[in-house]
ZAMARGU-4260 file (C-alpha; in steps of 0.2 Angstrom, whole numbers, plus 5000, padded with zeros to 4 digits):
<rodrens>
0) 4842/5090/5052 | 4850/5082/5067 | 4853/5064/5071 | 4855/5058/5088 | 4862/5045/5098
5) 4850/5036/5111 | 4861/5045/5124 | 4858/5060/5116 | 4840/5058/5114 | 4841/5054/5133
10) 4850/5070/5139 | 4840/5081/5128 | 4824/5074/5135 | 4832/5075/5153 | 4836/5093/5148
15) 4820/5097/5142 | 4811/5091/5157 | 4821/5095/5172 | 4829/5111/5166 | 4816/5119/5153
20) 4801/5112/5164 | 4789/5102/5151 | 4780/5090/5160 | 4786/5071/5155 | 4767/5067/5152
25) 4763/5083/5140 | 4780/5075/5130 | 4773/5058/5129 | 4755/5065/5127 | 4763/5073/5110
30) 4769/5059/5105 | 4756/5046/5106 | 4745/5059/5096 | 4759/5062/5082 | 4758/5043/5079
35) 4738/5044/5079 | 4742/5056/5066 | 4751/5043/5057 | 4741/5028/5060 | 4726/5038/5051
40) 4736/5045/5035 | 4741/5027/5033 | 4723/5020/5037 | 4715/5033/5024 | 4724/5026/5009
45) 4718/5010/5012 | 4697/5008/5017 | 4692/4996/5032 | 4682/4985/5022 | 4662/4987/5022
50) 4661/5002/5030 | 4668/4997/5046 | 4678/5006/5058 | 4697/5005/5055 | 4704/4991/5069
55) 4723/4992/5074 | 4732/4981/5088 | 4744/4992/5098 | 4759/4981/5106 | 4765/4990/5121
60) 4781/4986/5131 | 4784/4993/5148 | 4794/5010/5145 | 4791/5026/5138 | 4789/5019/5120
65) 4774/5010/5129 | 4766/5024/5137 | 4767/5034/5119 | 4758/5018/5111 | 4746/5018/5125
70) 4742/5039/5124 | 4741/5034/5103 | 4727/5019/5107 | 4717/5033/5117 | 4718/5044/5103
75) 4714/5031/5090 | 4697/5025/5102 | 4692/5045/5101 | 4694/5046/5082 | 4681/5032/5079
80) 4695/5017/5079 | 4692/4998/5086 | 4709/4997/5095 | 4716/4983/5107 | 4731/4985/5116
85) 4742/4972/5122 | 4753/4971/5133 | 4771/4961/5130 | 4773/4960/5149 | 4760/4960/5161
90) 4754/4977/5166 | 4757/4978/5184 | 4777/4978/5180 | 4772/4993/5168 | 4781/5010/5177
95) 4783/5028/5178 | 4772/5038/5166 | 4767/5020/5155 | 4759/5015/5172 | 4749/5032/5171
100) 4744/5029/5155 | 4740/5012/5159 | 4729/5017/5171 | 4719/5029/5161 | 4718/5017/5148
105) 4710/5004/5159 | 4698/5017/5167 | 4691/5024/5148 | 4690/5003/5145 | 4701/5002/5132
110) 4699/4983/5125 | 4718/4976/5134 | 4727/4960/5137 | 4742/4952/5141 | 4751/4941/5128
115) 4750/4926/5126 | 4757/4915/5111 | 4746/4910/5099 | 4732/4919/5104 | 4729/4935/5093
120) 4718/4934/5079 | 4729/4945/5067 | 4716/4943/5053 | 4706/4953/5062 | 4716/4969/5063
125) 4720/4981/5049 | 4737/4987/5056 | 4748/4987/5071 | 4757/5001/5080 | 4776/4995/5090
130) 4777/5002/5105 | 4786/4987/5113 | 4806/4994/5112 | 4812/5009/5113 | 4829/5016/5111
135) 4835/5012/5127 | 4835/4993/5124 | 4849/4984/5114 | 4852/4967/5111 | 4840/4952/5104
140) 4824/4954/5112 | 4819/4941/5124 | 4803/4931/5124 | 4789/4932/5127 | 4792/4949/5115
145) 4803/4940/5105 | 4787/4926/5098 | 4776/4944/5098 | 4788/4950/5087 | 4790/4935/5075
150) 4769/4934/5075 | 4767/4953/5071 | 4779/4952/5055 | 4770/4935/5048 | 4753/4942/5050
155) 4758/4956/5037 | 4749/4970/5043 | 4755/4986/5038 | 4766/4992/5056 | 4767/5009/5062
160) 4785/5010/5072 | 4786/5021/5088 | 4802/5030/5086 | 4813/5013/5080 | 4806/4996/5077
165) 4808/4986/5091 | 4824/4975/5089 | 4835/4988/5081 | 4851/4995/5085 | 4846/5016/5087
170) 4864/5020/5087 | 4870/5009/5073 | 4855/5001/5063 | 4862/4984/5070 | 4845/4974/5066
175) 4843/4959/5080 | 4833/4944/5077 | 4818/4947/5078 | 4817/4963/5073 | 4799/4973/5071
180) 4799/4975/5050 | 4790/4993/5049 | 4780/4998/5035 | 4785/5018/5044 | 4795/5022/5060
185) 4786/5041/5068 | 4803/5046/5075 | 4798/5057/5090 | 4808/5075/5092 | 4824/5070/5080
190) 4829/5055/5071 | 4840/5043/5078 | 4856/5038/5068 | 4851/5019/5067 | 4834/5023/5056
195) 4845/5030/5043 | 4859/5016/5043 | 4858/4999/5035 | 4851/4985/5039 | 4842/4996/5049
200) 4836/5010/5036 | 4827/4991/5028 | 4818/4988/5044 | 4812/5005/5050 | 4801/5008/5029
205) 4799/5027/5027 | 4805/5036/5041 | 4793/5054/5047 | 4800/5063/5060 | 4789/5073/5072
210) 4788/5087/5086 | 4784/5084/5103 | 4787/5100/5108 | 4808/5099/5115 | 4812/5117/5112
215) 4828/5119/5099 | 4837/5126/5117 | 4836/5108/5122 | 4845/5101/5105 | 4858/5114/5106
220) 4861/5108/5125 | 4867/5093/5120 | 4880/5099/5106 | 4873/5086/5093 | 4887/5084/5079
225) 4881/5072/5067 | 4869/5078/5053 | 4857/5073/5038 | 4864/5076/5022 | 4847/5082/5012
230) 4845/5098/5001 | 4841/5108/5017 | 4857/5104/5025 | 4868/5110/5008 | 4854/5127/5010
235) 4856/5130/5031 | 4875/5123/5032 | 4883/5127/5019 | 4873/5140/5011 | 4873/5129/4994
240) 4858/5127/4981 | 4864/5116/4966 | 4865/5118/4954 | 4877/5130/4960 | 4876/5147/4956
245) 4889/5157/4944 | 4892/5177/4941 | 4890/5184/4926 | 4906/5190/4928 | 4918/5178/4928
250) 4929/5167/4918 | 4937/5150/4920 | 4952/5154/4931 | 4935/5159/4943 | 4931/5142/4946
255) 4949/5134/4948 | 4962/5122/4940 | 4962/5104/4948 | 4975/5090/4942 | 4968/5072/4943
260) 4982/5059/4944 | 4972/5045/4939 | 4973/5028/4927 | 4987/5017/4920 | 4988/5003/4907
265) 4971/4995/4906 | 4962/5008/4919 | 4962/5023/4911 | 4944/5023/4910 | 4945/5029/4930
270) 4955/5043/4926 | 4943/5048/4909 | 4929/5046/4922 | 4937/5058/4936 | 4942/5070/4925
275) 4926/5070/4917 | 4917/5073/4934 | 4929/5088/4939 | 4923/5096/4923 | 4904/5093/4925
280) 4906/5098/4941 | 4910/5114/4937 | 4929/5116/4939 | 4934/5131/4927 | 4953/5121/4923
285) 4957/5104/4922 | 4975/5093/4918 | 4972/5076/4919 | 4990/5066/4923 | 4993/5050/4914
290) 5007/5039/4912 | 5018/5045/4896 | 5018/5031/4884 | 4997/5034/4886 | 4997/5051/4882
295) 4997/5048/4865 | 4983/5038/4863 | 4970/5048/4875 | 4972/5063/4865 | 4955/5071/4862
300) 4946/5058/4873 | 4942/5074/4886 | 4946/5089/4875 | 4941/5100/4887 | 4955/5093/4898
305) 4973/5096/4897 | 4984/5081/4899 | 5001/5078/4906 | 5012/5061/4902 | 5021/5057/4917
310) 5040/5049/4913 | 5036/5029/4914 | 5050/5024/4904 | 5038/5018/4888 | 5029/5006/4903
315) 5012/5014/4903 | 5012/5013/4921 | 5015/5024/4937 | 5034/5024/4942 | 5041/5031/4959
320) 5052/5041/4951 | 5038/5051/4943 | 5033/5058/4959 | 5044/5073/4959 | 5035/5078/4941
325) 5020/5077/4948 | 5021/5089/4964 | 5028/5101/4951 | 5013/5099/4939 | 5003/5103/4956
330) 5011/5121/4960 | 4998/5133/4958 | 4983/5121/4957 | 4969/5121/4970 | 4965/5104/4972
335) 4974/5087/4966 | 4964/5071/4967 | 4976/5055/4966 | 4972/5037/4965 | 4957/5030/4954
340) 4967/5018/4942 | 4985/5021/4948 | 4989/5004/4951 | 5001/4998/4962 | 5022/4996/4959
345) 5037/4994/4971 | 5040/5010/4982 | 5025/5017/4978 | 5020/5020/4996 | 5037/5031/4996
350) 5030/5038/4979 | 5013/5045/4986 | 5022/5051/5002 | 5034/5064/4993 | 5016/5068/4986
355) 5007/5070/5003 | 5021/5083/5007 | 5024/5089/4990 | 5008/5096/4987 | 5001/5111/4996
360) 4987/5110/4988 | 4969/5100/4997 | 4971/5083/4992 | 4959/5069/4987 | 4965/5053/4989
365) 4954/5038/4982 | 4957/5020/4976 | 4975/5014/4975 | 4980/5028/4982 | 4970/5022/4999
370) 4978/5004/4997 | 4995/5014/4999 | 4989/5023/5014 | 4986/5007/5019 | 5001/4997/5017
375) 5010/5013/5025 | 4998/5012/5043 | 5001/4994/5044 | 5019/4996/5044 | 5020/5011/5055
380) 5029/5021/5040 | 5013/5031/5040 | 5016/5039/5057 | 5031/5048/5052 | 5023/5056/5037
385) 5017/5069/5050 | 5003/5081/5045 | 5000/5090/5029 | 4998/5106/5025 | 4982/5107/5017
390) 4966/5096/5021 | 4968/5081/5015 | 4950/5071/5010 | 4949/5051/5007 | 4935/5040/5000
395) 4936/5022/5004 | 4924/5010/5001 | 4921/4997/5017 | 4934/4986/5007 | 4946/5001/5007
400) 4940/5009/5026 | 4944/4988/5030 | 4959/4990/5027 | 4964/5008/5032 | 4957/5004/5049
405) 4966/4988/5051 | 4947/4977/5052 | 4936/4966/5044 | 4924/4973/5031 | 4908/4966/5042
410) 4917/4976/5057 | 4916/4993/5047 | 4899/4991/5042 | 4893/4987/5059 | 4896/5004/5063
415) 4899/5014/5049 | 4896/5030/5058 | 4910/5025/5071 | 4923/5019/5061 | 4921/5034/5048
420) 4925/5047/5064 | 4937/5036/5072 | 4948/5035/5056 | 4946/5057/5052 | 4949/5059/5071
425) 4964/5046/5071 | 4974/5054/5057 | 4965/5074/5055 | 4958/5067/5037 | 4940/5070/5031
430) 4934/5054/5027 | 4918/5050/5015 | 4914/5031/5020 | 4907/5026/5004 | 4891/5014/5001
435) 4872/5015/5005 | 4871/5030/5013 | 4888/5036/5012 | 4896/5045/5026 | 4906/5061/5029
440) 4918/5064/5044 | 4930/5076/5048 | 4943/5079/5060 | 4932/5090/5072 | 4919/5077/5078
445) 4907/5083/5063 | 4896/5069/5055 | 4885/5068/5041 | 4873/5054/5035 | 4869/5055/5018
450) 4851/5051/5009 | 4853/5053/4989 | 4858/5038/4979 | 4853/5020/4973 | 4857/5002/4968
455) 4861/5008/4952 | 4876/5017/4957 | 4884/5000/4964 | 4894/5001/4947 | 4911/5001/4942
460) 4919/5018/4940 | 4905/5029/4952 | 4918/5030/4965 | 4929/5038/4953 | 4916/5051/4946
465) 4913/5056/4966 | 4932/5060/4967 | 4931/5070/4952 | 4916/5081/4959 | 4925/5083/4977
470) 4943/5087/4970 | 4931/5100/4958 | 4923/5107/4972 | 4940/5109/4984 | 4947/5118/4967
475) 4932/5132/4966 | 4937/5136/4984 | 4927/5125/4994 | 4933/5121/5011 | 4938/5102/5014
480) 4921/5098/5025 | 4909/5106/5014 | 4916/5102/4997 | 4916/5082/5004 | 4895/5084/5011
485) 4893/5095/4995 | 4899/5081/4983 | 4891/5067/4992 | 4874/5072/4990 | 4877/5081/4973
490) 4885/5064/4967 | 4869/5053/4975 | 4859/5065/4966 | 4863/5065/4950 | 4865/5046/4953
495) 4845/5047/4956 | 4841/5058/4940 | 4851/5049/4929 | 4842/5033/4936 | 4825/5039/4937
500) 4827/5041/4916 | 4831/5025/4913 | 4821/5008/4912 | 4830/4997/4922 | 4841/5004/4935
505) 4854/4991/4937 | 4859/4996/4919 | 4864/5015/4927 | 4883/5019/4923 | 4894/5030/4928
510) 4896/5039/4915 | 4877/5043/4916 | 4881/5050/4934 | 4893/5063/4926 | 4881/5067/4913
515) 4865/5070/4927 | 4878/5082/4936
</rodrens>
């Protein structure tokens, strides 16, 4: 499924109207009677009481998402409801199709007024339908819509958003103050990016999407590039069903030999983690590579892995003269993932970029390795590194992406979405932004969104389990892009199973993740 900016959204509707020729008013008239639709699944779960009619308030503002709250307060009246609309500004300033549908409103005498604070009754009313601010408005609203705002989420009523609650960011999921706190959001034709990114994803409750009738010609006009991640995108996109398929005839050279570089003295849990992942994910060979003098002593812990001790001098720790072993341990492999639990030493940067050229084969960088990605772009040593020869794939968290980005955490996660193709179109990386719907980049402009996970999985060592399952999906031959989206929603996933069997889901580990795979 597609998700669209509100300039998007804009231009397909243009297109749809001026260049496919649907009348504006049949689009809006579809609308308003998609979130009728709504307004009377939500009513029907909850009886009006004695026997009454439902009664719902409908706050309309004076654009398009007025005139689609105005066609759905007609269509409420014709199924038997009490509706009142009112008006956030006063009608006469309404324009364009809202004033039609103002106008027919006021000649079927729909009950209407203009707001005035204080005023409503809301103990009276069994739910409220936004249809205040579209997704052409940004900013804080201002009064008087403000105060309607503020008096609509303390009368807790259930509210039936029109495309976004009013007061939030469409492109970002910035949330303003107020902002309309929505039990659902009907977003109309396509759903916008904001409705799926936090704060926002808080404000807009369960988001529905429905047809107004835009043809797929319109969608395609517009070349949308950002995605939801969901079951049907791995079906349509990437022709994927987990759990993935296997052929009878095959063996375990099929499925690819990754080497996780990963854990030193006091983090080898990260590494065991990784490795574990890669496994469970279905990678036919594994060699998980560890300082020396831990060798010994992690023995067994993965029998199905084979282990490599890289020379640290007795240390336990990652040295820089180690890197030339470990490009050779790479030859033949098709995929490497470095960083979880590496550490940090002197000349490390130097260390990981005789790696970055050293390996040919794709390369999932995560963790430390990041932090040395990092230190090399602020310097300006990270600009002669050139490209590699292989995709390269990292997975920063917003503390990580803060710092590969040269920002403040807050700055990253005000527009995750943005910094996330800024830094895979800065450098030709596929970046997986992790975090509450975690997202995936790469260097052509694509986008995904994703929508598996929880809570649960904000836990020490689940970062390291989803570079095991990408570095295990680049080894069975998946390309850079899909084995990232592939392994996100796989990840979040198993994250959900593994949660949904346990009592409490802040006691969820990351090992439990590798074991719902």
């Amino acid at each position: 499924m597609y998700l669209v900016t509100a300039e998007e959204m804009r231009r397909i509707d243009r297109y749809a109207i001026e260049t496919i020729g649907i009348p504006a008013m049949a689009l809006m008239e579809n609308a308003g009677r998609a979130v009728a639709d709504e307004v009377e699944k939500r009513q029907a779960k909850t009886a009006a009481p004695g026997g009454r009619p439902p009664r719902w308030l409908v706050l309309a503002g004076k654009g398009n998402n007025g005139g689609d709250g105005l066609v759905c307060a007609r269509h409420l009246a014709d199924r038997g409801y009490e509706v009142r609309i009112v008006y956030a500004v006063p009608p006469d300033t309404l324009t364009g199709e809202a004033a039609l549908q103002r106008d027919i409103a006021l000649r079927i005498g729909l009950a209407q007024e203009a707001y005035s604070p204080g005023a409503i009754d809301w103990e009276r009313w069994d739910g409220i339908v936004d249809a205040l601010l579209g997704t052409g408005t940004s900013g804080a609203p201002r009064e008087p819509m403000a105060s309607l705002i503020r008096e609509a989420n303390g009368s807790k009523r259930p509210i039936v958003a029109i495309d976004v609650p009013s007061g939030l960011d469409s492109d970002t999921g910035a949330v303003a103050e107020p902002c309309i706190r929505a039990s659902v959001t009907v977003a109309l034709a396509l759903p916008k990016i904001g409705l799926l990114a936090y704060p926002g994803a808080d404000a807009a409750g369960e988001v529905v999407v429905r047809a107004i009738g835009i043809p797929e010609a319109a969608v395609r006009s517009e070349n949308v590039r950002t995605f939801v991640l969901a079951k049907a995108s791995l079906r349509d996109r990437f022709d994927v069903t987990l759990p993935l398929a296997r052929k009878a005839n095959s063996h375990k050279g099929t499925y690819g030999h990754a080497l996780i570089v990963a854990g030193s003295r006091g983090m080898s849990g990260a590494g065991l983690l990784c490795t574990r992942a890669a496994l469970r994910a279905g990678c036919g060979l594994v060699t998980w590579a560890v300082p020396e003098a831990m060798a010994a002593s992690l023995t067994g812990s993965v029998p199905e892995a084979m282990l490599f001790g890289a020379a640290d001098a007795g240390l336990g720790e990652w040295r820089g003269t180690s890197a030339g072993e470990v490009a050779a341990k790479a030859a033949g492999k098709q995929a490497v993932v470095a960083g979880p639990g590496l550490g940090r030493w002197p000349g490390d940067t130097q260390w990981l970029h005789k790696l970055w050229h050293g390996v040919d084969a794709p390369l999932v960088l995560d963790a430390d390795a990041l932090n040395m990605v990092a230190e090399a772009i602020a310097s300006g040593e990270f600009a002669v590194w050139g490209p590699r020869k292989a995709e390269t794939i990292v997975t920063p968290h917003p503390g990580e992406m803060a710092r590969l980005c040269g920002e403040s955490v807050a700055e990253i996660e005000r527009d995750r979405l943005g910094a996330a193709r800024g830094l895979a179109a800065r450098y030709g990386l596929h970046v997986v932004l992790k975090g509450a719907r975690t997202v995936v980049a790469s260097p052509n402009g694509t986008a995904w969104v994703n929508t598996t996970g929880n809570a649960g999985m904000a836990t020490g060592g689940a970062g390291d389990v989803l570079a095991g399952i990408v570095g295990s999906l680049l080894a069975q031959g998946f390309e850079a892009e899909k084995a990232a989206a592939v392994g996100v929603y796989w990840h979040g996933a198993a994250g959900d199973l593994a949660a949904a069997g346990r009592s409490s889901i802040g006691s969820l580990l990351a090992g439990d993740i590798v074991e719902a795979l």
